[in-house]
C-alpha positions, 0 to 999 in steps of 0.5 A, a space after each residue: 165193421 168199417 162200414 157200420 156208423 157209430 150210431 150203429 155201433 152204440 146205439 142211441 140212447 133213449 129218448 128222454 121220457 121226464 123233466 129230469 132226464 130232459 135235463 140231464 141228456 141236455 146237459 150231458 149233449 151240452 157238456 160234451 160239446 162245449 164243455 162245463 165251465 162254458 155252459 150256463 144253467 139257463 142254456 141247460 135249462 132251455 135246451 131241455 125244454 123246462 122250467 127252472 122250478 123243473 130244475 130245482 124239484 131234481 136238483 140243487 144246483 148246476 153241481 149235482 146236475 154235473 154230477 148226475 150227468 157224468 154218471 148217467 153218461 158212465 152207465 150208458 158208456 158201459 153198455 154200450 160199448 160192451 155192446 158195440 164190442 160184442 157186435 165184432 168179436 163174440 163172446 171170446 174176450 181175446 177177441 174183445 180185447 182187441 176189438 175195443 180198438 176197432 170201436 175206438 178207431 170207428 168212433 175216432 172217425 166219426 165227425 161228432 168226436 169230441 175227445 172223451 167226455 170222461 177225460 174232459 171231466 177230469 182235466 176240467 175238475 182235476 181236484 180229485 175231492 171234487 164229486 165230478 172228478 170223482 164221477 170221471 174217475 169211476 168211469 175210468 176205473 169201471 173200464 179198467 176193471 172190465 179190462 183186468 176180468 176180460 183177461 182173466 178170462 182170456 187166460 192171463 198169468 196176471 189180470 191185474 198187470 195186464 188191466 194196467 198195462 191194457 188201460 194204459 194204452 187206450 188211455 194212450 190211444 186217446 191223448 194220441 187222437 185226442 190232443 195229438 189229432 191223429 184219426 189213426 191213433 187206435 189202428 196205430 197202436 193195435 200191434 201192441 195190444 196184439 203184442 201184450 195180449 201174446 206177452 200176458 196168455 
């Protein structure tokens, strides 16, 4: 595992094949990198490769372009790391569990981290009304549902305590290397996944 790239733990999403999902993936590369606030229509628009009639045929605004952004990113995130947790650990959801904190810890050493793009959405639109912090929001709450069948799977007394206590720590994990830098931060707490996953099965 250490040796194997992020690129070859995810995957690299399809190339673009229309005007709508040029915008998109470029707002999505763009988003990440700068953030959502930072980034102007017309910069999306240019790194896309289209024109703004383009834009306005698949969207309204700068808004529905966030939105349509954090949820495609959400439904590749899903794959992929399911995907990537796969490639380590097998169909076993024990294994599963903890091998999501080995993807966490090659993805937290790769030079283009750039911290969660979800949790970014969600700090830069905190209002929980707004149609992009509610994208965010599935997200994480599509990763803790995952979280909560994995360990009824692996046998646990109850899913639902243990989805909430597990999410907990990888939310941890990523404040801890996010804000705090620590490039360690997965291998760091991985004994006490190890600790919950024995407490719960």
């Amino acid at each position: 595992m250490r040796n194997k790239t992020v690129d070859q733990l995810f995957g690299v999403p399809k190339p673009p094949a229309t005007g709508r999902e040029r915008l998109v993936a470029a707002a999505i590369e763009l988003f990440y990198t700068r953030g959502f606030q930072a980034t102007g229509l017309d910069q999306i628009i240019a790194a896309a490769g289209v024109t703004k009639t383009t834009f306005y045929k698949h969207f309204e605004s700068k808004d529905d372009l966030m939105v349509a952004a954090v949820q495609r990113r959400d439904e590749w995130e899903m794959e992929a790391w399911d995907r990537a947790v796969r490639q380590l650990s097998g169909d076993d959801p024990r294994r599963q569990l903890l091998a999501f904190f080995d993807v966490m810890d090659a993805w937290f050493n790769d030079p283009d981290f750039r911290g969660c793009l979800f949790l970014n959405t969600a700090a830069e639109f905190p209002n929980p009304a707004d149609p992009v912090h509610q994208a965010a929001a599935l997200h994480k709450r599509r990763n803790r549902n995952h979280f909560r069948d994995l360990a009824s799977r692996a046998g646990a007394r109850d899913p639902e305590a243990f989805a909430d206590c597990f999410t907990a720590l990888v939310e941890g994990t990523l404040v801890l290397r996010q804000v705090h830098g620590r490039s360690d931060a997965a291998r760091v707490i991985r004994p006490a996944v190890e600790q919950l996953i024995a407490a719960h099965t």
